[in-house]
Backbone bond lengths (Angstrom), bond angles and torsions (degrees), N, CA, C in turn:
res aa  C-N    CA-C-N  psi(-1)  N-CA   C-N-CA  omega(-1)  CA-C   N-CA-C  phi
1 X - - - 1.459 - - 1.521 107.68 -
2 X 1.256 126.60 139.45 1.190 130.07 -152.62 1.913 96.44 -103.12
3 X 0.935 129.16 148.76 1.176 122.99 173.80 1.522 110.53 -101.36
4 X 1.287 140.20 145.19 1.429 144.24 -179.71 1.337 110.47 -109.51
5 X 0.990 110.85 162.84 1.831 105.71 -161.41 1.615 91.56 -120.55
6 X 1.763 109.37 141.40 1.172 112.00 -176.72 1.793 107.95 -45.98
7 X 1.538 127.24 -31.35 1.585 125.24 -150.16 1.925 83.49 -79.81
8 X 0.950 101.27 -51.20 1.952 112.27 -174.13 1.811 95.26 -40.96
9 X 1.635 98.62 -52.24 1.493 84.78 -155.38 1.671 113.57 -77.23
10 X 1.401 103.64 -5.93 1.372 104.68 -175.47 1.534 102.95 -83.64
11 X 1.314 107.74 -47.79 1.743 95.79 168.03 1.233 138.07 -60.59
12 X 1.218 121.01 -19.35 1.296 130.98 136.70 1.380 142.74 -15.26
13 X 1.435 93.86 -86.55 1.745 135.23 167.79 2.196 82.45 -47.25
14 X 0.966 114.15 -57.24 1.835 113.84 -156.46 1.869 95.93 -91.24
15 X 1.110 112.43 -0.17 1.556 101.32 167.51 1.567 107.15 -94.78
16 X 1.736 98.78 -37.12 1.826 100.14 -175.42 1.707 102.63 -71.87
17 X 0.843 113.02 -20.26 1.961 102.62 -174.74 1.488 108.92 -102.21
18 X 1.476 115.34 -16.11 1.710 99.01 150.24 1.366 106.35 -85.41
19 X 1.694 147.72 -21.61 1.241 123.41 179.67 1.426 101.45 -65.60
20 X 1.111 131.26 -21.86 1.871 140.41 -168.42 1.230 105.08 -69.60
21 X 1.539 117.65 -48.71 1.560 141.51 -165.01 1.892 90.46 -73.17
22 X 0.944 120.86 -68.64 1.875 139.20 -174.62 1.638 86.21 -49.94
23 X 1.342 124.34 -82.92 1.384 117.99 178.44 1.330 124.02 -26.63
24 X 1.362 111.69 -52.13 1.751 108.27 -175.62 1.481 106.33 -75.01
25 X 1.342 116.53 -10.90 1.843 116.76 -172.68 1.451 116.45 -98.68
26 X 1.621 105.69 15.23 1.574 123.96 -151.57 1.741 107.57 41.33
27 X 1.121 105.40 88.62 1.535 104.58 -179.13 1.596 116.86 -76.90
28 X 0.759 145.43 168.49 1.486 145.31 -132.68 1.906 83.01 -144.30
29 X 1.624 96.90 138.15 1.894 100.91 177.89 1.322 113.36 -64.02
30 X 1.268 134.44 1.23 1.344 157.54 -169.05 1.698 98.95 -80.23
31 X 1.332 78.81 -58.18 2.111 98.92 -149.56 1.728 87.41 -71.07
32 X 1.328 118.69 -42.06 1.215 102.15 177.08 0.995 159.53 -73.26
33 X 1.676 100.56 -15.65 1.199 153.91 161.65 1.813 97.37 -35.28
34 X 1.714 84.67 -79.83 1.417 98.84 175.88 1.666 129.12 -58.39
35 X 1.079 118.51 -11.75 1.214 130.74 179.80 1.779 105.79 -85.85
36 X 1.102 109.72 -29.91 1.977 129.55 176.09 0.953 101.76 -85.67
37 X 1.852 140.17 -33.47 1.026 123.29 -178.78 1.698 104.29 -81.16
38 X 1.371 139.25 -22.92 1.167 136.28 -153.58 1.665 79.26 -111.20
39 X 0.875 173.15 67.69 0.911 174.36 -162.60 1.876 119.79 -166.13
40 X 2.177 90.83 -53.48 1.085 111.36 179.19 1.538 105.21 -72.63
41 X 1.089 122.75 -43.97 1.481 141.61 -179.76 1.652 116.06 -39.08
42 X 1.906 79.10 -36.51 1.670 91.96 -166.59 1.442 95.29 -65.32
43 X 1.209 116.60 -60.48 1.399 149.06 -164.18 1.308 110.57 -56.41
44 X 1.651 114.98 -14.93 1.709 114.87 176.55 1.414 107.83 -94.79
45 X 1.707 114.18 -29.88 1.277 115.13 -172.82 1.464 105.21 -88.00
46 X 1.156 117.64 -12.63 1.946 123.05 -178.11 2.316 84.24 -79.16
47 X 0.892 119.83 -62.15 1.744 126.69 -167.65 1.759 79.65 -45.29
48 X 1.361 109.76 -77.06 1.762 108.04 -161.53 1.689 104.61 -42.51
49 X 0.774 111.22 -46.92 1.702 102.44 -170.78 1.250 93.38 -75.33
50 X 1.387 145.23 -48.47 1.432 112.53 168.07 1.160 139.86 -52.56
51 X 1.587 130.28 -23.92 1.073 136.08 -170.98 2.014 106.98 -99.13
52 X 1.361 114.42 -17.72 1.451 118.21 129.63 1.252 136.95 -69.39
53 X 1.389 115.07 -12.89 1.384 101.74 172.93 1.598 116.87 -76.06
54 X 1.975 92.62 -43.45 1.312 105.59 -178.00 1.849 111.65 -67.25
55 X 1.218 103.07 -28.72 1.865 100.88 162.00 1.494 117.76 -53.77
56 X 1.383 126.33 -51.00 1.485 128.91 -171.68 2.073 101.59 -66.56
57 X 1.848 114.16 -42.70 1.032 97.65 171.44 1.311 141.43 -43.23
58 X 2.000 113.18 -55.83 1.097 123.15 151.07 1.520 130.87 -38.04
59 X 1.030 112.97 -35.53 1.492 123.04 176.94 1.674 103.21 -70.81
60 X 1.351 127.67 -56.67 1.189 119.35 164.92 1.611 135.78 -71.43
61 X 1.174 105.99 -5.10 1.508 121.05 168.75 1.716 107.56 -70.87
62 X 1.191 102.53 -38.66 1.767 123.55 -176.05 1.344 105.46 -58.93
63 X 1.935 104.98 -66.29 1.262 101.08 167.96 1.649 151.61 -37.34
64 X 1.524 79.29 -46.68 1.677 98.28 -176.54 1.921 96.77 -71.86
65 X 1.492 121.23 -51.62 0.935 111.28 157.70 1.614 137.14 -8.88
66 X 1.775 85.08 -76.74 2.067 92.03 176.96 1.907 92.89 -66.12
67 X 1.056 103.72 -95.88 1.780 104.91 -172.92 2.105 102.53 7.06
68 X 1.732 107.99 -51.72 1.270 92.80 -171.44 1.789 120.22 -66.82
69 X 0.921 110.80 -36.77 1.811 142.33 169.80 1.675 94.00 -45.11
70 X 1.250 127.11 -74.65 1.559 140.27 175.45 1.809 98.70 -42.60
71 X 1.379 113.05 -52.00 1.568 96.40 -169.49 1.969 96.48 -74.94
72 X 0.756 123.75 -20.27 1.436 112.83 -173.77 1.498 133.81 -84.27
73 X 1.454 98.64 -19.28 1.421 135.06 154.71 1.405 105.72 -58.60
74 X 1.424 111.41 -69.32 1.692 98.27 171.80 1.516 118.77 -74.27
75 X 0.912 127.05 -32.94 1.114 108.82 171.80 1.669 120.25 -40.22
76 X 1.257 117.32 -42.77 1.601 128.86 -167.13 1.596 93.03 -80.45
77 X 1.194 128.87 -24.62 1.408 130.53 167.93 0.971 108.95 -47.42
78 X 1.794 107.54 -67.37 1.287 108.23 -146.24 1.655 99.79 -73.94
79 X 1.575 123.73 -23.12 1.228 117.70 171.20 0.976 127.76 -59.25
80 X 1.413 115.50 -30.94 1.826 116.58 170.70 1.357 111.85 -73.71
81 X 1.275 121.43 -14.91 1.473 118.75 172.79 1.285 115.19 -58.91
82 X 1.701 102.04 -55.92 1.197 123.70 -157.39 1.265 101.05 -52.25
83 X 1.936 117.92 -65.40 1.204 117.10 171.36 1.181 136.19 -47.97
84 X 1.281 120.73 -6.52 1.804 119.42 176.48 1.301 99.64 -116.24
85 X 0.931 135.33 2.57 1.600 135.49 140.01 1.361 135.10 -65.88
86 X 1.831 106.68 -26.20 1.483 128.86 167.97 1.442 95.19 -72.50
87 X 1.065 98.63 -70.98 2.253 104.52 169.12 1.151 129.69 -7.07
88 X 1.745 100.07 -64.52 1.545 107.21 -168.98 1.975 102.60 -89.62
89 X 1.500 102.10 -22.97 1.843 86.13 166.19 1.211 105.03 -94.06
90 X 1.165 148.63 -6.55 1.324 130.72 158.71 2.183 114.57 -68.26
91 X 1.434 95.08 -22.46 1.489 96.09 173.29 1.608 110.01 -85.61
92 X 1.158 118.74 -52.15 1.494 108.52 162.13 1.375 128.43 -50.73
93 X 1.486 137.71 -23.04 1.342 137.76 158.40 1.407 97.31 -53.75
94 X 1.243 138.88 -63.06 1.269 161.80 -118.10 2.146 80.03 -93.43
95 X 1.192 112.81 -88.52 1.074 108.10 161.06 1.274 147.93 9.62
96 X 1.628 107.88 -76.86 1.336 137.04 -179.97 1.414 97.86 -73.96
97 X 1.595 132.39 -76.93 1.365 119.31 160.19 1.364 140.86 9.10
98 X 1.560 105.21 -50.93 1.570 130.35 -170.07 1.453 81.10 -97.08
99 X 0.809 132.84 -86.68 1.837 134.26 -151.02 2.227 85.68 -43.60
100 X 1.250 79.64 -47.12 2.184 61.66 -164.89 1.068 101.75 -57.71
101 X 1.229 140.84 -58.51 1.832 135.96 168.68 1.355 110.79 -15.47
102 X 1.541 104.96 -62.70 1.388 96.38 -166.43 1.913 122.16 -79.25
103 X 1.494 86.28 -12.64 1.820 80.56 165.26 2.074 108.45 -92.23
104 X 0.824 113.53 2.02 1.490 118.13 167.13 1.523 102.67 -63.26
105 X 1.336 112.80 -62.34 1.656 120.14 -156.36 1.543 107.88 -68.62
C-alpha cells in the first residue's frame, strides 16, 4: 500500500474541487487541461519534498549514527583514564607507604 503524502493529498483534494468548480461553470477542455496540468505540478513538487525530506532523514540517521560511535570512543577513553588514574594512586599509596617505613627505621 503506497502511502500519500499530506502535500500530494492536498493537491489533489484542490485539483478535484476546481475540476468541480470548471464543471459547474461549463469549463472549457482548455481550462481543464490547465487545471491537470497545475495539479500535476502540484503533485511533482509534494514527491520532491518528500524525497528531500526522506534525504535530510537519512542524512540525520548517519549523523546520530557517527555522534553515537564518537560517544563510545570516549567513553572507552574515559575508562582507560579512569583506570590509570586508579594506577598511578594506587602507585603513589604504594610509594608513600615505603618512604614512611623507611623514615621509621
Amino acid at each position: 500500500m503506497t502511502k500519500i503524502s499530506s502535500y500530494k493529498k492536498f493537491s489533489l483534494l484542490g485539483a478535484a474541487l476546481l475540476g468541480v468548480a470548471l464543471l459547474g461553470g461549463c469549463a472549457t477542455t482548455d481550462e481543464m487541461n490547465k487545471a491537470q496540468s497545475s495539479a500535476d505540478q502540484a503533485a511533482q513538487k509534494a514527491d520532491q519534498a518528500n524525497t528531500a525530506a526522506a534525504a535530510a532523514k537519512t542524512e540525520a540517521d548517519q549523523a546520530n549514527t557517527t555522534a553515537d560511535q564518537a560517544k563510545s570512543t570516549a567513553d572507552s577513553a574515559k575508562a582507560e583514564a579512569d583506570k590509570a588514574m586508579q594506577e598511578v594512586d594506587a602507585l603513589s599509596e604504594k610509594i608513600d607507604r615505603m618512604f614512611k617505613k623507611t623514615m621509621q627505621k
